[in-house]
N, C-alpha and C positions, 0 to 999 in steps of 0.2 A: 179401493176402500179408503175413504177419508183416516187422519192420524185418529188412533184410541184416546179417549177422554180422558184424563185423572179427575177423581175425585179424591179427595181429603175429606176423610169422618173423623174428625175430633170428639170423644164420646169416651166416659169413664164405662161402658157396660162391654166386655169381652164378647156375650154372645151377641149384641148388634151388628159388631163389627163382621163376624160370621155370617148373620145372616145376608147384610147391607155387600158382602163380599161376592153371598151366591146369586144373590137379585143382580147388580151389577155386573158381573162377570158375564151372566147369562146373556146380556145384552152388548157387549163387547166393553166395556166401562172398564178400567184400570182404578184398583181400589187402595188406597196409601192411609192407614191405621197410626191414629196418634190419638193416645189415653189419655192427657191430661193439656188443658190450654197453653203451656209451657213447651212441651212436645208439638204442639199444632203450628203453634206460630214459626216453630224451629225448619217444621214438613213444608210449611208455606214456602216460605221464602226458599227455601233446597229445591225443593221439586214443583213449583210453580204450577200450583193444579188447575184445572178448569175449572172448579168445583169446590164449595169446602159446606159440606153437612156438618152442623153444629150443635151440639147439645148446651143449655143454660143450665143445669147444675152439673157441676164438676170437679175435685179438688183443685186445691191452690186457686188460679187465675179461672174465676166465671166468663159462662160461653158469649155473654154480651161485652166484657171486659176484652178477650178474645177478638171480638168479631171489630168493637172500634179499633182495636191495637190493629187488625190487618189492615182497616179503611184507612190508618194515619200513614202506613207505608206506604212511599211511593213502589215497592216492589210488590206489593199485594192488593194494591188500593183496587183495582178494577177487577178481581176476581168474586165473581158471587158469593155471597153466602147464605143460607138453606138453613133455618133452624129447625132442627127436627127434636122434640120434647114436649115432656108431659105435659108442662105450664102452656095452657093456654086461654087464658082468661082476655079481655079485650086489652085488658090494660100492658101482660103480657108480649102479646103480639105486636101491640104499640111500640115497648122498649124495645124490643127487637126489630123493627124496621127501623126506628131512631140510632140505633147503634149502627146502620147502615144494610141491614140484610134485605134480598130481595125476595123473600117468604119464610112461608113458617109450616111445618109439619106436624101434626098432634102426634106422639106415640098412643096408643099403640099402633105401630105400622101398617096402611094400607098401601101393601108393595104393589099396586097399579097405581094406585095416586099418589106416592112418592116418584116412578118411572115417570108417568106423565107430566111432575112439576119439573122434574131434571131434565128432562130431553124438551120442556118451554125454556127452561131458563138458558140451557146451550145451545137453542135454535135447533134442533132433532127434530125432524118430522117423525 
């Protein structure tokens, strides 16, 4: 068996992180919970995830604020990041690959096609 994945969900909602735990686990995924973009960036750089699912509203530090702060670290700069939120208007989607993310997820979760964006973006057949 290949090494377990991490992912990092940065995300203000307590039950996502639950649910985003039992989807993930179910597939062998290792799941690392951080509430607020302040928390996320801290997760990052500590535990070097494969992975970091984003959310764009957030207290304190916004998920696209967030997501450029990891692309300017050389310690986080090559790790994906996955926006998974409500906003998803063209213009949206736009800021968020601008800010460096490599997709975008609408809530409400469709837990097959969030597995199938995350096992493309970590090369998982």
């Amino acid at each position: 068996m290949s090494e377990i994945k991490k992912i990092l969900v940065i995300d203000d909602e307590k039950m996502l992180h639950t649910m985003l735990k039992s989807i993930f686990a179910s597939y062998g995924f290792e799941v690392i919970s951080a509430f607020t973009g302040e928390e996320g960036l801290v997760e990052a750089v500590a535990k070097k995830p494969d992975l970091v699912i984003l959310d764009v509203l957030m207290p304190g530090i916004k998920g696209r604020e967030v997501c450029k702060r990891l692309k300017a670290d050389p310690v986080t700069r090559d790790i994906p990041v996955l926006f998974l939120t409500a906003k998803d208007s063209e213009e949206d989607v736009q800021a968020e690959l601008e800010a460096g993310a490599v997709g975008h997820v609408t809530k409400p979760i469709n837990s097959m096609a969030l597995l199938r964006q995350v096992k493309k973006i970590l090369g998982i057949n």
